[in-house]
C-alpha positions as CSV (number, residue, x, y, z in Angstrom):
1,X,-20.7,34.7,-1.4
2,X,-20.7,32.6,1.8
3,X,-23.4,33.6,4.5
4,X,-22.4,34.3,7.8
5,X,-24.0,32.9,11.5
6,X,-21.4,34.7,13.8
7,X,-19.3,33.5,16.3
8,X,-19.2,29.9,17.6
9,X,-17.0,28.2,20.0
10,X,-15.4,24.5,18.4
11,X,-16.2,21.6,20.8
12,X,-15.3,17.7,20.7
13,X,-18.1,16.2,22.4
14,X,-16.0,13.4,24.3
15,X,-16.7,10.0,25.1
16,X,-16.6,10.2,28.8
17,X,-19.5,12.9,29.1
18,X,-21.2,11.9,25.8
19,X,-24.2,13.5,27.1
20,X,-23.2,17.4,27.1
21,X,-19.8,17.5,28.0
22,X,-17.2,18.4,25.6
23,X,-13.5,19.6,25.7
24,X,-12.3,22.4,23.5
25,X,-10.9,22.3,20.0
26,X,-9.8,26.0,19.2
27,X,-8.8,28.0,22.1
28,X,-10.3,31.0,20.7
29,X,-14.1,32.3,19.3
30,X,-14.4,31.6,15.2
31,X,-16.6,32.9,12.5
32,X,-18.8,30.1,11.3
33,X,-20.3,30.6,7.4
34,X,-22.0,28.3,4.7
35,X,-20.4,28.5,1.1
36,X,-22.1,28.5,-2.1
37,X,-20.3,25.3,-2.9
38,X,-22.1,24.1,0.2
39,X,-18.9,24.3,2.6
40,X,-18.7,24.7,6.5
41,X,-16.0,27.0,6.7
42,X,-14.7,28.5,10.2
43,X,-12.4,31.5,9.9
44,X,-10.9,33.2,12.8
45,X,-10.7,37.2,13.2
46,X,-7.7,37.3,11.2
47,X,-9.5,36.3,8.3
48,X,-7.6,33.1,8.8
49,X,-9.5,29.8,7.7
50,X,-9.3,27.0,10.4
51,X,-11.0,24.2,8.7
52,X,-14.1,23.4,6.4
53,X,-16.3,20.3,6.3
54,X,-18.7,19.6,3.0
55,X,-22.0,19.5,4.1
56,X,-22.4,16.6,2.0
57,X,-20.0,14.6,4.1
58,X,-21.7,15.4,7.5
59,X,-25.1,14.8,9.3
60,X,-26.3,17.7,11.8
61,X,-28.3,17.8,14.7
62,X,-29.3,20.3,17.7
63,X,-27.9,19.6,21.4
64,X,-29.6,22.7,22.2
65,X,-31.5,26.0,21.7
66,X,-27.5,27.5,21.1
67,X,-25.3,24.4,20.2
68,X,-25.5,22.5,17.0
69,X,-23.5,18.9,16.1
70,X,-21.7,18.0,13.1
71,X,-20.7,14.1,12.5
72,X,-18.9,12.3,9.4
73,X,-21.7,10.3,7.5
74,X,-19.3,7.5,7.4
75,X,-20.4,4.2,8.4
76,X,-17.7,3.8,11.3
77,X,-17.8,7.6,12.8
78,X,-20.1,7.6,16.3
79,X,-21.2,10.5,18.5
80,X,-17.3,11.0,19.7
81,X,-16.5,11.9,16.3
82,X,-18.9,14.8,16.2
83,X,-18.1,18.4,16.3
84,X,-20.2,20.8,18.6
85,X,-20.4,24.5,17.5
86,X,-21.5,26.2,20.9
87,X,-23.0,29.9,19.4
88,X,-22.5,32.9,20.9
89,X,-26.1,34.4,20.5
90,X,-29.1,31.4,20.0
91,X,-30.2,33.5,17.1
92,X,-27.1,33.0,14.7
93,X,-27.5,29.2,16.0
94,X,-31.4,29.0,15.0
95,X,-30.4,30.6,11.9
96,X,-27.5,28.0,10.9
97,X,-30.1,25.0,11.9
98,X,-32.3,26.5,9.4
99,X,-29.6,26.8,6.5
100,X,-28.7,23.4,7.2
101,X,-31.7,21.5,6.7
102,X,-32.8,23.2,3.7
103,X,-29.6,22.9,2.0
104,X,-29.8,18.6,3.1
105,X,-33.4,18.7,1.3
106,X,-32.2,20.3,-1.5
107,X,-29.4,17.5,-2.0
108,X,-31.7,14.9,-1.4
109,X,-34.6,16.2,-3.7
110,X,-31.5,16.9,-6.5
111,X,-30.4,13.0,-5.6
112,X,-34.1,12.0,-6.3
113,X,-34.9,14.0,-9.3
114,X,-31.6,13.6,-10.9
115,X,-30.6,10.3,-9.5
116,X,-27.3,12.1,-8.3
117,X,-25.2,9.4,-6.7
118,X,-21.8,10.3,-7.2
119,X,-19.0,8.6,-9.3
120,X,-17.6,6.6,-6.4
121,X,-20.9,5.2,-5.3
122,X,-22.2,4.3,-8.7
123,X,-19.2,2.1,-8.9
124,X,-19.0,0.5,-5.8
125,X,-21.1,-2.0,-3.6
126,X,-22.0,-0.5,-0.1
127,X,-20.9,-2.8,2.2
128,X,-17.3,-3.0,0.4
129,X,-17.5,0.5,0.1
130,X,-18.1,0.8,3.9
131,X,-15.3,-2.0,5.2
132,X,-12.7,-0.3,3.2
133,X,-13.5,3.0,4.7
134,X,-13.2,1.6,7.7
135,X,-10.1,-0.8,7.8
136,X,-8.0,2.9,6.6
137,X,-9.6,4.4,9.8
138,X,-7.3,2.4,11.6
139,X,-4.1,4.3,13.0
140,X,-2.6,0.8,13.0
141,X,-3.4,0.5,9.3
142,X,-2.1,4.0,8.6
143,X,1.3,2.6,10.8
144,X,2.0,-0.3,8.3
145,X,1.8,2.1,5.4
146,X,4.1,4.4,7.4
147,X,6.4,2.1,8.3
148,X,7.1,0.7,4.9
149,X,10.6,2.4,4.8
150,X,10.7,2.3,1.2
151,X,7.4,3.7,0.1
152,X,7.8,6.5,2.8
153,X,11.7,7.6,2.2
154,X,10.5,7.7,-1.9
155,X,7.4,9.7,-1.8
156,X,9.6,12.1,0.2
157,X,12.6,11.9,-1.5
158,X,10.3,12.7,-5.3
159,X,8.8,15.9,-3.7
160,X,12.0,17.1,-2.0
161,X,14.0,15.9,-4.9
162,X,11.3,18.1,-7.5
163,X,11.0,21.6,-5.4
164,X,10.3,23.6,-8.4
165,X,6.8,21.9,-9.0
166,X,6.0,22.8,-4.9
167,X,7.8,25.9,-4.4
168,X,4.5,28.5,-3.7
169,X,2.3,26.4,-5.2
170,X,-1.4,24.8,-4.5
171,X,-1.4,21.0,-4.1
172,X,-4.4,18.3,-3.8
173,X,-3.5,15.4,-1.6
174,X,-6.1,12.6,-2.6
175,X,-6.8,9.9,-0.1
176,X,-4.2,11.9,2.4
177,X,-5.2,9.4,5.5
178,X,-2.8,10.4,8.5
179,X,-2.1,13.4,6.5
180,X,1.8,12.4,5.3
181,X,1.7,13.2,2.2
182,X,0.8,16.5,3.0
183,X,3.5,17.5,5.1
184,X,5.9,16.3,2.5
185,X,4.4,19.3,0.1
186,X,4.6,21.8,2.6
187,X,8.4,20.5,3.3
188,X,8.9,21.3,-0.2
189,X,7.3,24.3,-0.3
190,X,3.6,23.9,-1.1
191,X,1.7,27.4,-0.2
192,X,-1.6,25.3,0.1
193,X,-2.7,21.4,0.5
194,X,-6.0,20.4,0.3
195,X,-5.5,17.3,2.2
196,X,-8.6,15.1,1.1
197,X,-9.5,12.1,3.1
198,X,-13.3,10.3,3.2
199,X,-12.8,7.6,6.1
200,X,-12.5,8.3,10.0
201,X,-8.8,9.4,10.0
202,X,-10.0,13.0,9.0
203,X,-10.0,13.8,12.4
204,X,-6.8,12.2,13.3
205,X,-5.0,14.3,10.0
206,X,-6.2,17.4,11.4
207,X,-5.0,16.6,14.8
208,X,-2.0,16.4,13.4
209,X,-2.2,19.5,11.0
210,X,-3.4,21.7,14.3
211,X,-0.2,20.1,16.4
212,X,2.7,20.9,13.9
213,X,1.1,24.2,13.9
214,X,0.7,23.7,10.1
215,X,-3.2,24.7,10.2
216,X,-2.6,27.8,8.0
217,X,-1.1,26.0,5.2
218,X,-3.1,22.2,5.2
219,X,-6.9,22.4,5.0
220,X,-8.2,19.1,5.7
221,X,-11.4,18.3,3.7
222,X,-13.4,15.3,4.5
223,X,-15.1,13.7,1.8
224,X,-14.6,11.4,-1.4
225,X,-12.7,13.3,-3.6
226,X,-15.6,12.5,-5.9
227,X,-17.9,14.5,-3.4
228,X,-15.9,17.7,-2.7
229,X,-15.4,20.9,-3.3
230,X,-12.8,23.0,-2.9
231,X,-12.4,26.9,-3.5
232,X,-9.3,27.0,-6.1
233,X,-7.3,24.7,-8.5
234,X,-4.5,23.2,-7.8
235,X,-1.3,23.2,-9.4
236,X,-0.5,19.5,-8.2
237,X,-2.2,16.4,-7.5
238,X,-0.5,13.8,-5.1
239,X,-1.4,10.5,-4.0
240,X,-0.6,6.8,-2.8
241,X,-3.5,5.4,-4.8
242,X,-1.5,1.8,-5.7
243,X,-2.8,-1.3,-4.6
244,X,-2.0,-4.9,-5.3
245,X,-1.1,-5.5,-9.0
246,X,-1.1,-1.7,-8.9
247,X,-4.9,-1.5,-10.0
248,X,-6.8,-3.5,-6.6
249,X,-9.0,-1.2,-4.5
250,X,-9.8,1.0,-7.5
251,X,-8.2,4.0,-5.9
252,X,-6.4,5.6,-9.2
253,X,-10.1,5.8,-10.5
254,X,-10.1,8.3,-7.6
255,X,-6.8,9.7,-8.6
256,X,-7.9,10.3,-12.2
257,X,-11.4,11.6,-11.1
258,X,-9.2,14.4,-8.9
259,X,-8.2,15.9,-12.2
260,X,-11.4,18.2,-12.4
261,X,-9.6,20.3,-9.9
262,X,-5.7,20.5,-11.9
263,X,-5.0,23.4,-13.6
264,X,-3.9,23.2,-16.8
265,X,-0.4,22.0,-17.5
266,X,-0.5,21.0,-13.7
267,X,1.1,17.7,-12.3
268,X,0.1,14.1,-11.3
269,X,2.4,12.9,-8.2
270,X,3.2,9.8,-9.5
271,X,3.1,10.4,-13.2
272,X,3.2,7.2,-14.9
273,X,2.4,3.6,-13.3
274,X,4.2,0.5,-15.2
275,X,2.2,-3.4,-14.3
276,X,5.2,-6.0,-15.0
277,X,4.1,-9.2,-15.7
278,X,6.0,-12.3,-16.5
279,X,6.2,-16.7,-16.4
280,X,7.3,-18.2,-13.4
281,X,7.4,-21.5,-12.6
282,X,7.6,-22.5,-8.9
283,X,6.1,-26.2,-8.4
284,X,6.4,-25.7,-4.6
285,X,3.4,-23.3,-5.1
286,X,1.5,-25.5,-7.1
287,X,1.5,-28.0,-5.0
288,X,1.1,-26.1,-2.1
289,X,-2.4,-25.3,-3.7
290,X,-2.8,-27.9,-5.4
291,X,-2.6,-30.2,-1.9
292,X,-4.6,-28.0,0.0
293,X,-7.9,-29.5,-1.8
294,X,-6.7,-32.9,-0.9
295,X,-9.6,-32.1,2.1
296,X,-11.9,-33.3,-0.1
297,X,-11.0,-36.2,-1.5
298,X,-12.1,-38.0,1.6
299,X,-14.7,-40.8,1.5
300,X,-15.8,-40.9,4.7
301,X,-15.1,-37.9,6.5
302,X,-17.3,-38.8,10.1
303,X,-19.4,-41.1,7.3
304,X,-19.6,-38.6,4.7
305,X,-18.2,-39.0,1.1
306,X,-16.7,-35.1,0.3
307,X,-15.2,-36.1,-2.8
308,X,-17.6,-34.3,-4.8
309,X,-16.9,-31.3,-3.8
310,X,-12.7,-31.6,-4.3
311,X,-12.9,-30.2,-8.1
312,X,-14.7,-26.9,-6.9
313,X,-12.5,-26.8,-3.9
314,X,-9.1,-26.7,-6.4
315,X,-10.5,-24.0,-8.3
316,X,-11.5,-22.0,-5.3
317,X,-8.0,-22.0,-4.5
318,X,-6.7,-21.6,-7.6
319,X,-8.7,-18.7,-8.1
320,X,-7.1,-16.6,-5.0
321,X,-3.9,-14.7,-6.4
322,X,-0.9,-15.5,-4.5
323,X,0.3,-12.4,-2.7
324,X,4.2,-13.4,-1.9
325,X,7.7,-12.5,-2.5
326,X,10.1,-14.9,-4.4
327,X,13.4,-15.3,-6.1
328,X,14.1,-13.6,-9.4
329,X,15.7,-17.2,-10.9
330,X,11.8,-18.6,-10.9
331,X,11.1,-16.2,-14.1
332,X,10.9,-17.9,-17.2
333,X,11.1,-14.9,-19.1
334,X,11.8,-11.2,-19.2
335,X,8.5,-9.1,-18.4
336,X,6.0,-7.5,-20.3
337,X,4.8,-3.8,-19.4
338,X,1.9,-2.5,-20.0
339,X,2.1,1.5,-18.7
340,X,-0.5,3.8,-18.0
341,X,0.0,7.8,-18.2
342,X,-1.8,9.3,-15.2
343,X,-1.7,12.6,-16.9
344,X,-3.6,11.6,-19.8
345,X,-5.6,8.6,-18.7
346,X,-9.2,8.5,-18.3
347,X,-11.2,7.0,-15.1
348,X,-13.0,4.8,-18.0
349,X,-9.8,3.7,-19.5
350,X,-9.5,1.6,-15.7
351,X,-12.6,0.1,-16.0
352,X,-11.7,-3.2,-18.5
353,X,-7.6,-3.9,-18.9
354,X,-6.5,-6.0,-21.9
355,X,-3.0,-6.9,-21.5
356,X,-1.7,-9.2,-24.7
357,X,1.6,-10.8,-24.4
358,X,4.2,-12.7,-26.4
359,X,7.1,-13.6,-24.6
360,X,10.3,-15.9,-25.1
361,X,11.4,-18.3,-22.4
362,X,14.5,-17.9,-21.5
363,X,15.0,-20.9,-19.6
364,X,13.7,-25.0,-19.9
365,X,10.7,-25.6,-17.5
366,X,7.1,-26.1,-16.3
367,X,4.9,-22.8,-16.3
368,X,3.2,-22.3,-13.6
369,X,1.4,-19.3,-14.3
370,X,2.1,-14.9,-14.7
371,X,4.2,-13.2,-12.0
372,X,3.0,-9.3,-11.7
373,X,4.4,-6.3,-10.1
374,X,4.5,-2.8,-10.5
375,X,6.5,0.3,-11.1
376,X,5.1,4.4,-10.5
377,X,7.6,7.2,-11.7
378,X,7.5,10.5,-10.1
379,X,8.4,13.0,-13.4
380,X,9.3,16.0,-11.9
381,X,10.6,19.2,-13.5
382,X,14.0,18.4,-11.8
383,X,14.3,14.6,-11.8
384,X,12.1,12.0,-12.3
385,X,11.9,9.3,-8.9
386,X,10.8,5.7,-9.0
387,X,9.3,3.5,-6.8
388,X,9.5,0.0,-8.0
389,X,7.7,-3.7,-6.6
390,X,10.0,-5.8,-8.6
391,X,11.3,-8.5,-6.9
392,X,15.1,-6.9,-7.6
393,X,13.8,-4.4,-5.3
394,X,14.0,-3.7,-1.6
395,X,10.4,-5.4,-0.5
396,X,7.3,-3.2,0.1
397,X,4.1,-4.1,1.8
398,X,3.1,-4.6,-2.2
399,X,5.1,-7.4,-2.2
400,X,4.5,-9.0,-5.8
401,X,1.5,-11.2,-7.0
402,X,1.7,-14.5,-8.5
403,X,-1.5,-16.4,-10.5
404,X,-1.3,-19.9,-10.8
405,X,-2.6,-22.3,-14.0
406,X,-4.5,-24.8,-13.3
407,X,-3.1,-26.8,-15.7
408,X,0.4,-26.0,-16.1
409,X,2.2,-25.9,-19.3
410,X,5.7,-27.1,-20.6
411,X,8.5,-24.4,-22.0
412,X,11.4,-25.0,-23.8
413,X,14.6,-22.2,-24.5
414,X,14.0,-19.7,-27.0
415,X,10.5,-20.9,-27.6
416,X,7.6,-17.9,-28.0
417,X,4.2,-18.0,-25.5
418,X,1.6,-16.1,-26.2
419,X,-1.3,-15.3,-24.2
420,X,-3.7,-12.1,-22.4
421,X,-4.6,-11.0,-19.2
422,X,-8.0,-9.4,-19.2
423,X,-8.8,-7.2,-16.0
424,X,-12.3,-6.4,-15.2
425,X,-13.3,-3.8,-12.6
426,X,-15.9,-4.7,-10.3
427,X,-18.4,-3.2,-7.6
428,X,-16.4,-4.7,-4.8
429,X,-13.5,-1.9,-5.5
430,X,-11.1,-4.4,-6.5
431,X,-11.3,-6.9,-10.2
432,X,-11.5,-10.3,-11.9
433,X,-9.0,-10.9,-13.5
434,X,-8.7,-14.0,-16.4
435,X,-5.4,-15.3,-17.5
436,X,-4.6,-17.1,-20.8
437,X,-1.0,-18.7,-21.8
438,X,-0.4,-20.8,-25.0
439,X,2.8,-23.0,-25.3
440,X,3.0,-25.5,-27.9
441,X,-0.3,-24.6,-29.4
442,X,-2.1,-26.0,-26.4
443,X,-3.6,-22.9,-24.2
444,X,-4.5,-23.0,-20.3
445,X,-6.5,-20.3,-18.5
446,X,-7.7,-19.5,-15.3
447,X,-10.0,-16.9,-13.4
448,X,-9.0,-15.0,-10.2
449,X,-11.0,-13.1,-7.8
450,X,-8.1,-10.1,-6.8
451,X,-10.4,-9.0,-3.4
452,X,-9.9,-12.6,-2.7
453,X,-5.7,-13.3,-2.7
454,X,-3.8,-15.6,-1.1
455,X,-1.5,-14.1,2.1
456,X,1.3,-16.4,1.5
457,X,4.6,-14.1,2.4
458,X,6.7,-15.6,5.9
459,X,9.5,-13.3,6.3
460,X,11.8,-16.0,5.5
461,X,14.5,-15.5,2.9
462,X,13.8,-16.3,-0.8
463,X,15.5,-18.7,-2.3
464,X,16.5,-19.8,-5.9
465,X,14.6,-22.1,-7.6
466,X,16.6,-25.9,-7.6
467,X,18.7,-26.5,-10.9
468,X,20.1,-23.1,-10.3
469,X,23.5,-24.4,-9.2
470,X,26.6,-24.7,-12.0
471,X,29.8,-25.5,-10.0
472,X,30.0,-28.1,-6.9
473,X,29.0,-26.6,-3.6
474,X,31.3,-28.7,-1.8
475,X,34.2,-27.9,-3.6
476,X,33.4,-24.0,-3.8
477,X,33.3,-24.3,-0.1
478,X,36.5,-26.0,0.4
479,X,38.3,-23.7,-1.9
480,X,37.4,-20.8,-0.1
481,X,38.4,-22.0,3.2
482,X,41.7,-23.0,1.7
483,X,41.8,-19.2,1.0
484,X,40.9,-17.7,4.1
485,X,43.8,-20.3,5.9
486,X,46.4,-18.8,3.3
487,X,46.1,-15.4,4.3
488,X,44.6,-15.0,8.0
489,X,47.5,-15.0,10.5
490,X,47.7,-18.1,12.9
491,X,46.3,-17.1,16.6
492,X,48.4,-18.1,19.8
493,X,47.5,-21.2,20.2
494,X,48.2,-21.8,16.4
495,X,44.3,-22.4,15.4
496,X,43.3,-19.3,12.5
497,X,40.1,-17.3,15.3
498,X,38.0,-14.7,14.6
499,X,36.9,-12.4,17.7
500,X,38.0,-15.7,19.8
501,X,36.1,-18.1,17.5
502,X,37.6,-20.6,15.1
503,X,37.4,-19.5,11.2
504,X,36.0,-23.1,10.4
505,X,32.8,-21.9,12.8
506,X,32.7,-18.7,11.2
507,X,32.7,-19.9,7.7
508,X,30.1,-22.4,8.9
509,X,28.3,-19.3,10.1
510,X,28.3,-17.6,6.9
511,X,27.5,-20.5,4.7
512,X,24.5,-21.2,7.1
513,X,23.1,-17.9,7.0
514,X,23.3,-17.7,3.4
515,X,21.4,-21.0,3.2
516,X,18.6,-19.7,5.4
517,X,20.4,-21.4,8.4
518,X,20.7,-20.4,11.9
519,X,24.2,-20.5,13.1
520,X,25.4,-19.3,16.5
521,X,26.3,-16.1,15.3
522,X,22.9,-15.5,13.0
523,X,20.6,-13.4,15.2
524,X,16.3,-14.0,13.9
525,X,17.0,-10.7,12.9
526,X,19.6,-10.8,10.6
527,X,18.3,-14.0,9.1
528,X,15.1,-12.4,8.6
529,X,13.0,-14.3,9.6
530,X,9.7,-12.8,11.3
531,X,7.0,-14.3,13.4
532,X,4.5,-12.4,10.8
533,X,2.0,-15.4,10.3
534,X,3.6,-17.6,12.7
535,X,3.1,-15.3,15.8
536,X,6.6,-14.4,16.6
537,X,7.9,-11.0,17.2
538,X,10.5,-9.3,15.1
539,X,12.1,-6.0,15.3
540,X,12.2,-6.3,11.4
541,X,9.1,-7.0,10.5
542,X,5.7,-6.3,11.9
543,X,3.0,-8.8,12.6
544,X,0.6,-9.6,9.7
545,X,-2.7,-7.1,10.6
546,X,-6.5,-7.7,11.4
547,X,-7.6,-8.1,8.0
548,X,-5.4,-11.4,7.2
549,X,-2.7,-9.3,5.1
550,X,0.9,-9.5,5.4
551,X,2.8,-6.3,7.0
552,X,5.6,-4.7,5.7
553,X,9.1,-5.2,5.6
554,X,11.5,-2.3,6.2
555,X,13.2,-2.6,2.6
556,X,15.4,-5.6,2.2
557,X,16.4,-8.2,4.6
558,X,19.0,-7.9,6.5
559,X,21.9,-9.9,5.1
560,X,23.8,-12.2,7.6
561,X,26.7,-12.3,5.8
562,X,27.4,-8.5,5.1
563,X,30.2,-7.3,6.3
564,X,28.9,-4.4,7.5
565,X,26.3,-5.1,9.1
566,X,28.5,-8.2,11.1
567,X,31.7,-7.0,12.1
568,X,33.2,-10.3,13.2
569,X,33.1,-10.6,8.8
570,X,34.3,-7.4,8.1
571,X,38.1,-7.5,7.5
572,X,38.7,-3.6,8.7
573,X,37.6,-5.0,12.3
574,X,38.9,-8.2,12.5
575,X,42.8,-8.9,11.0
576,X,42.0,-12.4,10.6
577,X,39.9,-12.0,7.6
578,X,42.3,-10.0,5.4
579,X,41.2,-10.8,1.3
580,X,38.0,-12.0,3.0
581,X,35.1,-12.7,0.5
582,X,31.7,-13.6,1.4
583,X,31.1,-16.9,0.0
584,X,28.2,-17.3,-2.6
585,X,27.8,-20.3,-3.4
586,X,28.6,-20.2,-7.4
């Protein structure tokens, strides 16, 4: 039964009067009690719960002889994240200080007799553990996630979609940053979300709870899901727990772990997670890399000779996974899946990843190396939802992930390479990851540090890889205009226009646009192009953030020569272009 210390008033001690000064959180007076599952829990006279902190996740200290601070242990929380709890009588606030330190003894005497560090931190390395906490403390990081269009409108779209698996039912959001998630299960229906969240942005979700007036229904909890507690199971987990190659930042460890808390027969939002992997080849790349060693091979570099550093210079970049999007013509083969049931997996089962493959090229050329990206199905009890990486795919701040060989290998049609990609988990949240492709009989392998990749992504279009062409451009082209002039009515002055403009310039338009030009009537926008890592602005796409990784893209590109979304080329709106086609190319 929880123990009671009366009536408190809920301060924010504020960063102008960081001395004693604080503005009010709750309007009204609220019943402060300890749990015996060591929760702060604050209840108002209603019986109505406002929030709870684990005293596990906070530090404690006394302002006065009747007001008592609470503060997130995390590593980038200061005094203006603390919470004051201003007592009505000093007694109730002597007694609370009292409860509170013996209860933070007894954890650390259990920690030192038992050596009770939880899952999370026997796993990971501090200081990793400490900049990842604080890089999704960012609302700007919390934006780009946001703002991915895609990942946003499909999360919603699954729980919406799959009412019967919310509808007066208990849910667990896991890693519920700005708190989105959450407020998708109550818009389907959720009775209760336990909206769990370890870094900084606690605070910010619970703003957000408390301002959508959403407190009696979302109870924040800060803590690693691997640290809290919580007074019921749920009937449904939910998450965004995918990183890079689906498995980087070893959040779905977390995600798994969350299952002590599922009921039986309960539900994992997303169910099922498929990694795609495939051959590419892409000698622009290689080279790219490849080149950027050349550094080294000088002689005298101000009278110093730093060619012997070159061969550990190539496979420092060879060991950085690419992080890009690309055209689907650079596969050499169809993709391999390996899938992994979130229902039935095990945290274990995430620690080593052995993926053998045996795949038939498809198409003549030079391997370069294994293209990856991922799949997560939503398997509701209505309709099963899918968000998908695959570069057929609107883009997603996932984009896709390409490692390179160092030594690439020759492919002919129809012939069968075999090979494995082994995935170790390390203590730096993320894995190393060792590739292996034989062609031939000969074998080439690499190793790839995935907390290490390669931001390579630009904004521009993707294009196909050369030797993709069949017919003659030229002619193609020709043709088509020969087309248009057939069946688009001659203007006054007996030249065929479009919206004032001559048709020749608007097929010049088109054909530029789909080449990645930039004709007079192809906006940045609608070529896509974005200043991402070139410092532009772009109303498409964001600017790459803090950390070195690309932003996100709001789905697909925006096609230039879409009728729709140009109406000088849509034949409804402009008379000239009756049987108008855009051109392709083939």
């Amino acid at each position: 039964m929880a123990h009671s210390f009366g009536e408190v008033q809920l301060l924010n001690l504020t960063e102008e009067q960081r001395s004693l000064g604080c503005s009010k959180q709750h309007e009204n007076l609220v019943t402060v009690s300890i749990t015996p599952d060591e929760q702060i829990v604050f209840t108002e006279s209603t019986g109505a719960e406002v929030s709870r902190l684990p005293l596990e996740a906070v530090q404690g200290f006394a302002l006065s002889s009747s007001s008592f601070a609470v503060r997130p242990k995390a590593a980038d929380s200061d005094e203006t994240a603390s919470l004051v709890l201003k007592f009505t009588k000093p007694s109730d606030a002597a007694a609370f200080r009292e409860a509170f330190k013996q209860r933070e003894n007894g954890r650390c005497e259990r920690k030192r007799l038992t050596g009770g560090e939880s899952v999370f931190d026997q796993r990971t390395e501090e200081a990793s553990a400490s900049q990842y906490f604080q890089f999704y403390g960012y609302l700007s990081q919390q934006q780009n996630m946001m703002q991915d269009y895609v990942r946003t409108a499909t999360y919603q779209r699954a729980m919406l979609a799959n009412t019967v698996d919310f509808k007066d039912k208990v849910v667990m959001d896991v890693g519920a940053g700005s708190g989105i998630l959450s407020f998708f299960a109550v818009q389907s229906g959720a009775k209760t979300v336990y909206a769990v969240e370890a870094s900084s942005m606690a605070k910010h979700c619970e703003s957000l709870v408390w301002s959508n007036n959403l407190a009696d229904k979302i109870k924040v909890t800060a803590g690693k899901i691997e640290e809290v507690n919580i007074p019921e199971q749920v009937d449904m987990i939910i998450s965004e727990p995918m990183g890079y190659m689906l498995f980087n930042e070893r959040m779905l460890e977390s995600f798994l772990h969350a299952k002590k808390f599922l009921k039986p027969g309960g539900r994992m939002f997303p169910s099922r997670g498929d990694l795609h992997l495939a051959l590419f080849t892409d000698e622009a790349l290689y080279l790219e890399q490849s080149s950027k060693a050349s550094f080294w091979c000088q002689e005298s570099f101000h009278g110093v000779n730093l060619s012997f550093l070159r061969p550990q210079a190539v496979k420092e970049y060879f060991k950085q996974p690419v992080v890009d999007t690309w055209h689907i013509a650079t596969l050499l083969s169809q993709s391999h899946k390996w899938s992994v049931d979130f229902g039935t997996a095990d945290e274990k089962d995430l620690h080593l990843i052995d993926i053998p493959f045996d795949l038939t090229i498809t198409k003549p050329g030079v391997i370069h190396g294994i293209a990856f990206w991922f799949d997560v199905a939503f398997i509701g009890g209505s309709q099963t939802v899918w968000l998908s990486t695959a570069p057929t795919e609107p883009l997603t701040h996932w984009y896709q992930v390409r490692c390179l060989l160092e030594r690439p290998l020759i492919a002919r049609m129809g012939q069968n390479c075999t090979g494995r990609v082994i995935m170790k988990a390390n203590d730096r949240q993320s894995y190393d990851v060792d590739i292996e492709v034989t062609a031939d009989g000969i074998t080439s392998r690499n190793s790839l540090d995935l907390k290490n990749p390669y931001f390579r992504y630009t904004g521009q279009a993707v294009q196909p890889p050369p030797g993709n062409i069949h017919e003659s451009p030229t002619d193609a082209y020709w043709q088509s205009l020969s087309a248009y002039q057939d069946v688009a009515p001659p203007a006054t002055n007996g030249s065929h226009v479009a919206n004032g403009g001559n048709i020749m310039d608007l097929l010049a338009n088109a054909h530029a646009a789909y080449r990645g030009g930039q004709g007079p009537m192809v906006s940045n926008a609608q070529s896509g192009k974005t200043g991402g890592q070139t410092g532009g602005q772009n109303p498409l796409f964001t600017q790459t953030n803090n950390f070195g990784g690309p932003m996100l893209s709001r789905g697909q590109q925006v096609d230039a020569v879409n009728p729709a979304l140009n109406p000088a080329l849509n034949p409804a709106l402009n008379p000239a272009l009756t049987g108008y086609r855009p051109w392709t190319g083939q």
